[in-house]
C-alpha positions as CSV (number, residue, x, y, z in Angstrom):
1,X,-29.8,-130.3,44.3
2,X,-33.3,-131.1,45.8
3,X,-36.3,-129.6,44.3
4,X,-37.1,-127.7,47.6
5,X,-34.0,-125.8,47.4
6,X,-34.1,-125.0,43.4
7,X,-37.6,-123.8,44.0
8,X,-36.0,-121.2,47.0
9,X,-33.4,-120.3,45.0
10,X,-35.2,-119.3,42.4
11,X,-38.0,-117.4,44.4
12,X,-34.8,-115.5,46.0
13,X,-33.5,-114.7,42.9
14,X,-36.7,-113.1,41.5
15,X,-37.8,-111.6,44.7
16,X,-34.2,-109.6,44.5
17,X,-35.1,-108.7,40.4
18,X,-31.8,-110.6,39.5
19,X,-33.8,-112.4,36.9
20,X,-36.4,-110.1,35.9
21,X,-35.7,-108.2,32.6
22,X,-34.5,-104.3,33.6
23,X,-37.1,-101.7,33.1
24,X,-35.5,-98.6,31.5
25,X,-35.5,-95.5,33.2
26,X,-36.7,-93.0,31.6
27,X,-37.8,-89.2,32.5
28,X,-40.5,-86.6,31.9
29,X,-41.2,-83.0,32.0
30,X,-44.3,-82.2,34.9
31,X,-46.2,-79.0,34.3
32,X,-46.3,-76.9,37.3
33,X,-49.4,-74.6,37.8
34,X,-47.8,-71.6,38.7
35,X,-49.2,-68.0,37.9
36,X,-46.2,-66.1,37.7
37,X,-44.1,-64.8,35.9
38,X,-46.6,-63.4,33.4
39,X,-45.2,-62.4,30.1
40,X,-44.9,-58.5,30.2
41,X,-45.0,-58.0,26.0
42,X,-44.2,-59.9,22.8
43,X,-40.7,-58.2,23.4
44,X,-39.8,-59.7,26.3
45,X,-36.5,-61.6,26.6
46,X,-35.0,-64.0,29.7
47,X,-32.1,-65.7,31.3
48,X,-31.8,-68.2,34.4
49,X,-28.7,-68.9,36.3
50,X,-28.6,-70.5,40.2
51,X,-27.9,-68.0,43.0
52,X,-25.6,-70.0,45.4
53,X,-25.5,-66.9,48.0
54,X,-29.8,-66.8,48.1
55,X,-30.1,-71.0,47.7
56,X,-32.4,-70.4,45.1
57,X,-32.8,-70.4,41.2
58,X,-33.1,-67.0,39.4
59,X,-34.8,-65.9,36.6
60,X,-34.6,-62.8,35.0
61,X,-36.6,-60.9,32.6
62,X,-36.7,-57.7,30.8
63,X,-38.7,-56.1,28.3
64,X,-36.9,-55.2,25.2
65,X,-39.1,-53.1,23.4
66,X,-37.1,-50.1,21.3
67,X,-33.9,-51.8,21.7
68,X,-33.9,-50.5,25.7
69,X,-35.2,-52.3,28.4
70,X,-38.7,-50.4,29.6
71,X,-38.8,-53.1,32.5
72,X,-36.0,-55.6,34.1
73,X,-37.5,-57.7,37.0
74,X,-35.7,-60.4,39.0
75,X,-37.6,-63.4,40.3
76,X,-36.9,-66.8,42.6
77,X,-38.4,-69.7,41.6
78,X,-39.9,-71.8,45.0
79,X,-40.6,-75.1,43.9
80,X,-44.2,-74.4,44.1
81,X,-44.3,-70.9,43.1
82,X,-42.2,-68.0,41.6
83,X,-41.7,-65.2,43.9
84,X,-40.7,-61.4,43.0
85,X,-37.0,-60.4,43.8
86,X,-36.4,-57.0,42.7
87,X,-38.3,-55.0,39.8
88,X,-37.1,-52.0,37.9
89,X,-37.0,-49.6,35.7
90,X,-34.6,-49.3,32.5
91,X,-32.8,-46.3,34.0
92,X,-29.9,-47.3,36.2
93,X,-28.0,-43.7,36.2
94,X,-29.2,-40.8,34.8
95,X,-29.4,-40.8,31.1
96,X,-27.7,-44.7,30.9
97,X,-30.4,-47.7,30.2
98,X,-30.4,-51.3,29.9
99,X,-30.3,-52.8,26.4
100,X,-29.7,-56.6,25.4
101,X,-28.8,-58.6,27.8
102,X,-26.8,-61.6,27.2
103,X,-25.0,-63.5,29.9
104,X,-25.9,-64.3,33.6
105,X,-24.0,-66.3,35.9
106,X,-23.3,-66.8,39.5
107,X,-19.5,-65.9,40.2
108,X,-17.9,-68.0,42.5
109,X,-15.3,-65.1,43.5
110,X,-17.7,-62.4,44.0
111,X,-20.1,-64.6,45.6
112,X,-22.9,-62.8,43.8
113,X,-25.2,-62.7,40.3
114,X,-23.0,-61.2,37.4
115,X,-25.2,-60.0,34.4
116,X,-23.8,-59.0,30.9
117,X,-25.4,-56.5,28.9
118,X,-25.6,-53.5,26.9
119,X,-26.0,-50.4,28.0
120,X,-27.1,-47.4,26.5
121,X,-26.5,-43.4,26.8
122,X,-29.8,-41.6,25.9
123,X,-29.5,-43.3,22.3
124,X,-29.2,-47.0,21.5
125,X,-26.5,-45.3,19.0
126,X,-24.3,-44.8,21.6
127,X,-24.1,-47.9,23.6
128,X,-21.3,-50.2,25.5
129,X,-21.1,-53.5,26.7
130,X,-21.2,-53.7,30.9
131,X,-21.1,-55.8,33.7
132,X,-23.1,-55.9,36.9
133,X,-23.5,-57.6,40.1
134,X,-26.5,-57.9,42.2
135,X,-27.2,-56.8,45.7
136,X,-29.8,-58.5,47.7
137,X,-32.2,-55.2,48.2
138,X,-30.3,-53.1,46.9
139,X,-30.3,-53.6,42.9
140,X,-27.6,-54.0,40.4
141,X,-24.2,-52.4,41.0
142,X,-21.7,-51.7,37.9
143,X,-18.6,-53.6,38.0
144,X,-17.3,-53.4,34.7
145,X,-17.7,-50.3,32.8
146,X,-18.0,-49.7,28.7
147,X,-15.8,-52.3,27.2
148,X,-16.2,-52.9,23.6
149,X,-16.7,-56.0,22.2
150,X,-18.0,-55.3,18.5
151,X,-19.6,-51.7,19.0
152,X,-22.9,-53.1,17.7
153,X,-25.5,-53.6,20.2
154,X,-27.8,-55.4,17.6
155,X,-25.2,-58.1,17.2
156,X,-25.4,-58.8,21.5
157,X,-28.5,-61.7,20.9
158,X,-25.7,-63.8,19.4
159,X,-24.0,-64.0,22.6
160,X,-23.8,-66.3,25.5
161,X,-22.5,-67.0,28.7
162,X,-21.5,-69.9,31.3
163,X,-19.4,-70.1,34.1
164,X,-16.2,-72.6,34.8
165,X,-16.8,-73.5,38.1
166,X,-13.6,-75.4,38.1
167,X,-11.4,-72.4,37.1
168,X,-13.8,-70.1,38.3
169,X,-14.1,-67.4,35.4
170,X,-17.3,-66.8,33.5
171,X,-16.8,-67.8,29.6
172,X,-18.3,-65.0,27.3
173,X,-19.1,-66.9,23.6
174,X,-20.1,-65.1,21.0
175,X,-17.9,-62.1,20.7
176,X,-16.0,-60.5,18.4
177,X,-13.1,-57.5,18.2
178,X,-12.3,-55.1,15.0
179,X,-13.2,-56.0,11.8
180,X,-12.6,-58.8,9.1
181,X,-15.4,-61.0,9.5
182,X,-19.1,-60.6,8.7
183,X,-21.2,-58.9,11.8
184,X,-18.8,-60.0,14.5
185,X,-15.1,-59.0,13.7
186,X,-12.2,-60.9,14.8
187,X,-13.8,-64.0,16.7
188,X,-12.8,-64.0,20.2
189,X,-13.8,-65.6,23.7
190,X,-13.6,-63.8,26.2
191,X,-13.2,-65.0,30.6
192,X,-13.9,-62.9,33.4
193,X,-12.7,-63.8,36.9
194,X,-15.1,-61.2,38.9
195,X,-12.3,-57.9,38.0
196,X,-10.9,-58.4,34.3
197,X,-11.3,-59.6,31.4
198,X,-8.9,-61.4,29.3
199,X,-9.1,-62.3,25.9
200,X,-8.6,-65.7,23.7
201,X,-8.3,-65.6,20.1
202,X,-10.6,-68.5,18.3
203,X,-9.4,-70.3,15.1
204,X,-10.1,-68.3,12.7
205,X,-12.9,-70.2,11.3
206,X,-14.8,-70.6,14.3
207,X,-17.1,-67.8,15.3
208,X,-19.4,-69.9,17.4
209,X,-21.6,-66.4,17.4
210,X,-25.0,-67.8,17.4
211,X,-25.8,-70.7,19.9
212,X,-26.4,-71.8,23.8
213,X,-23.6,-72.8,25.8
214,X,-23.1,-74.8,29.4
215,X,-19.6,-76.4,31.2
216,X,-19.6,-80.1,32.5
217,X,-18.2,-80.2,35.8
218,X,-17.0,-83.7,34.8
219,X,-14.8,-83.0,32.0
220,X,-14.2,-79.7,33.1
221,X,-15.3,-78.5,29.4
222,X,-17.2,-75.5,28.2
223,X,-19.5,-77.0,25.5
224,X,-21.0,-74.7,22.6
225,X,-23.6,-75.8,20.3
226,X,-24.8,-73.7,17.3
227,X,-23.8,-71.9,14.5
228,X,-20.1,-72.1,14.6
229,X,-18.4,-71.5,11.3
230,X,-18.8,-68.1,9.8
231,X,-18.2,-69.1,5.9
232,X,-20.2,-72.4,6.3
233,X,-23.5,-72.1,4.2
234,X,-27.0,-72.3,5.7
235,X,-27.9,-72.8,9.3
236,X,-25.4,-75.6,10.5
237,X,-25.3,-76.6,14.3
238,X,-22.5,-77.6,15.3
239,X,-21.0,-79.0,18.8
240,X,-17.5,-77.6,20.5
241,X,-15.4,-77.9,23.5
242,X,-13.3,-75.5,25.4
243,X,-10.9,-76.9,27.8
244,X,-9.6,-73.5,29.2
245,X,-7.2,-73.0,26.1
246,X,-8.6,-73.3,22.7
247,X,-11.7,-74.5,21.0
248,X,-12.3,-77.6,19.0
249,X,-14.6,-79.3,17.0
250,X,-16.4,-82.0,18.1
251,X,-17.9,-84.8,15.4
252,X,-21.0,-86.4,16.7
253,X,-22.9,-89.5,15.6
254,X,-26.0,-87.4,15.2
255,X,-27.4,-83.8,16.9
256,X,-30.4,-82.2,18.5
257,X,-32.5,-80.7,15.6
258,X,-33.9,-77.6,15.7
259,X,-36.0,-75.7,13.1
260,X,-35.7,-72.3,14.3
261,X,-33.1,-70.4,16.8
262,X,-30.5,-72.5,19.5
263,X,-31.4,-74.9,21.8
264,X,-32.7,-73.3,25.1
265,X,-29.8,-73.2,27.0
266,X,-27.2,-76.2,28.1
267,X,-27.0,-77.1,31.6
268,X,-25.4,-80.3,33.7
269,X,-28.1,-82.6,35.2
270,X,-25.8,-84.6,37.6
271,X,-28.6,-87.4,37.4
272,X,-28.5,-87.5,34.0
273,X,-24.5,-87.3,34.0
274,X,-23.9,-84.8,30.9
275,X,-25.7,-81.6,29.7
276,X,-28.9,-81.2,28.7
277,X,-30.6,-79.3,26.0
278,X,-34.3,-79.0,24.5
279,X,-34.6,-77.6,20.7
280,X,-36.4,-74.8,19.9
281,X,-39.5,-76.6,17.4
282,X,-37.7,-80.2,17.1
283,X,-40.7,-81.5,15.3
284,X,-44.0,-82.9,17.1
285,X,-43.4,-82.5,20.4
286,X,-41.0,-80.9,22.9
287,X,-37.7,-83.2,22.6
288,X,-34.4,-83.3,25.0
289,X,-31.2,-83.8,24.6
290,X,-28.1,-85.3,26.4
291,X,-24.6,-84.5,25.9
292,X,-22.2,-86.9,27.2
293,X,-18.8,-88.6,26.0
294,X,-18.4,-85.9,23.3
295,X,-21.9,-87.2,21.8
296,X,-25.7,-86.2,21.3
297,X,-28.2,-88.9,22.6
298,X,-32.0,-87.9,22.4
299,X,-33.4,-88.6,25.8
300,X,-36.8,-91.2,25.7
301,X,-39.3,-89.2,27.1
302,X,-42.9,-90.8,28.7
303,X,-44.9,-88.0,28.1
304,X,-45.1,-86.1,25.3
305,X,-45.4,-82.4,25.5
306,X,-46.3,-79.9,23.1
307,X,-43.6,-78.5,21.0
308,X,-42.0,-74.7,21.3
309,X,-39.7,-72.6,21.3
310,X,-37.5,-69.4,22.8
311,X,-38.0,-70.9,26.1
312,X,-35.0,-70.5,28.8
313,X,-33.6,-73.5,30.6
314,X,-31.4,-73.8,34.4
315,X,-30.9,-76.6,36.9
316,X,-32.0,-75.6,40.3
317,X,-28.7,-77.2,42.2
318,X,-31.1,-77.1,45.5
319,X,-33.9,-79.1,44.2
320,X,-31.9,-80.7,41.9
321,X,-34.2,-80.4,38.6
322,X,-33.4,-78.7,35.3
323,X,-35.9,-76.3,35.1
324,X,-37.7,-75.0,31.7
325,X,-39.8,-72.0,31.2
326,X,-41.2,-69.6,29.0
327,X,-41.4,-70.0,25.4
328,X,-43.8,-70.1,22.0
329,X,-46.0,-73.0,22.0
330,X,-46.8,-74.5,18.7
331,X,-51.1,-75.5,19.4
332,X,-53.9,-76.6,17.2
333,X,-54.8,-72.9,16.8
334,X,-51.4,-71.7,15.9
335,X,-48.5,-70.1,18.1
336,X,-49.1,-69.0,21.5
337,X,-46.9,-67.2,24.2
338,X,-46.2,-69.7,27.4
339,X,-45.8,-68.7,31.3
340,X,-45.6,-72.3,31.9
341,X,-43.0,-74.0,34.8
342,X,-41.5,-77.5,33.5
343,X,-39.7,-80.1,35.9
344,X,-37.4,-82.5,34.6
345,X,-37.7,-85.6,36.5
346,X,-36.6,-89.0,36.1
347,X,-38.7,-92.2,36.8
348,X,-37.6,-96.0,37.6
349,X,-40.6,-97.6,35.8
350,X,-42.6,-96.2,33.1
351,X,-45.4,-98.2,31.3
352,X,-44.7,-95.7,27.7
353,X,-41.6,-94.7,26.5
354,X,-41.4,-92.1,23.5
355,X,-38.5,-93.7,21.1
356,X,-36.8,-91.5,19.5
């Protein structure tokens, strides 16, 4: 072949990047200055689920203080700002108040927000579990009244929730029903399809009572990952999958660490192609995690950001982002309380990447 038309070839060949070494992608979290939502006290807890029926990403926050809630405010996050939905009081009838809550998702049957929390009557002593669905300007409505789950309203934290869009039921995790087994009872998992509840029994060795849970829409599994086992000594994390009928446990090549509390929720990021999840403390800085083909892969990250925890985490399916918020943040002058907005986006070229 002549020289001229090596020469071309070639030139073609780099101009397309079919001989230039691939440049990893690799993604980020971007701080968004937003104002709002201010933390309202030290006490204050938080849960995020995607409103399909507003178009929008929800965040909800209530102030726990005493057990009951003294103020439970709904808010819609903008892309460039958060923006106040509904704000209330604890009292939703007379004499009945919020108390944990534990579980939101968006119910594909009802077409509307379903929360899952406690409520009590006058006393925390005498409280219930409940289920409520919410009514652009009008507020929360009661769907599901007073069923029991352990009888122990402190025990609710250890609860979580997701929803199988593919079966369309939200998954309650966490639960338990008479007594046997320490703080929880008889482990159970409990679906709701938008009017009942049903009820499946887990091995008996899996209590999977402390931890954050999400479903992959491409497996059409609900994963778990935290404490799992109720006889297994010190804080183990483990990872399980649901396909609809039983649990099982899933053996991983390695797992997110954490040195306090769950990981801050678990939710598909289609770009990513699995779940994501970001430790509460990991170590120096503020890791994430994928979960894909039944596995834990840390996630190389170009900038570093500082490390916290008790933050809440939800993919905004309109902007298509995984959005974190809220949390402790671990500084040089110790442990401060964070109103800060976190994108998750991913970059073709980076000039750093973070190796795990």
């Amino acid at each position: 072949m002549p020289k001229m038309k090596v020469y071309l070839v070639v030139v073609i060949w780099l101009c397309l990047g079919l001989g230039a070494p691939a440049e990893a992608e690799c993604w980020r979290w971007v701080a968004k200055t937003i104002p709002e939502p201010q933390w309202q006290s030290a006490n204050e807890e938080y849960l995020m689920a995607y409103a399909e029926n507003i178009g929008e990403l929800v965040l909800f926050t209530y102030d726990k203080t005493d057990a009951r809630a003294r103020e439970v405010n709904l808010w819609i996050y903008r892309g460039t700002s958060w923006e106040l939905l509904w704000k209330g009081g604890p009292e939703m009838d007379p004499g009945w108040y919020f108390g944990p809550a534990w579980g939101l998702v968006y119910d594909q049957n009802l077409k509307a927000l379903v929360l899952f929390a406690n409520i009590f009557y006058q006393l925390p002593s005498m409280n219930c579990e409940a289920a409520f669905k919410f009514v652009p300007n009008l507020g929360w409505e009661r769907i599901l009244d007073c069923f029991y789950l352990t009888g122990s309203a402190e025990e609710a934290w250890r609860w979580t929730a997701t929803y199988d869009t593919r079966r369309k039921r939200a998954i309650i995790i966490g639960a338990g029903q008479d007594t046997g087994y320490p703080d929880i009872g008889v482990p159970i998992t409990v679906e709701f399809d938008g009017w009942t509840l049903s009820t499946i029994y887990n091995p008996p060795e899996y209590t999977l009572h402390y931890g954050s849970a999400g479903y992959d829409p491409g497996t059409g599994k609900t994963v778990f990952f935290g404490l799992g086992r109720v006889f297994e000594e010190g804080d183990v994390l483990e990872t399980f999958e649901y396909d609809g009928t039983t649990w099982r446990l899933v053996e991983t090549s390695q797992r997110p660490y954490t040195e306090e509390g769950p990981v801050a929720g678990l939710v598909y990021v289609p770009a990513a192609g699995g779940l994501i999840a970001v430790p509460s403390y990991s170590r120096e800085y503020l890791q994430t995690w994928l979960y894909i083909d039944s596995d834990w892969r840390q996630i190389p990250l170009e900038v570093k950001m500082p490390d916290r925890m008790d933050g809440i985490l939800g993919y905004d399916e309109g902007r298509g982002k995984a959005i974190y918020w809220g949390g402790d943040v671990k500084t040089g002058k110790g442990v401060t309380k964070s109103h800060d907005t976190l994108e998750f986006a991913s970059f073709s070229h980076c000039r750093q990447v973070n190796k795990p």
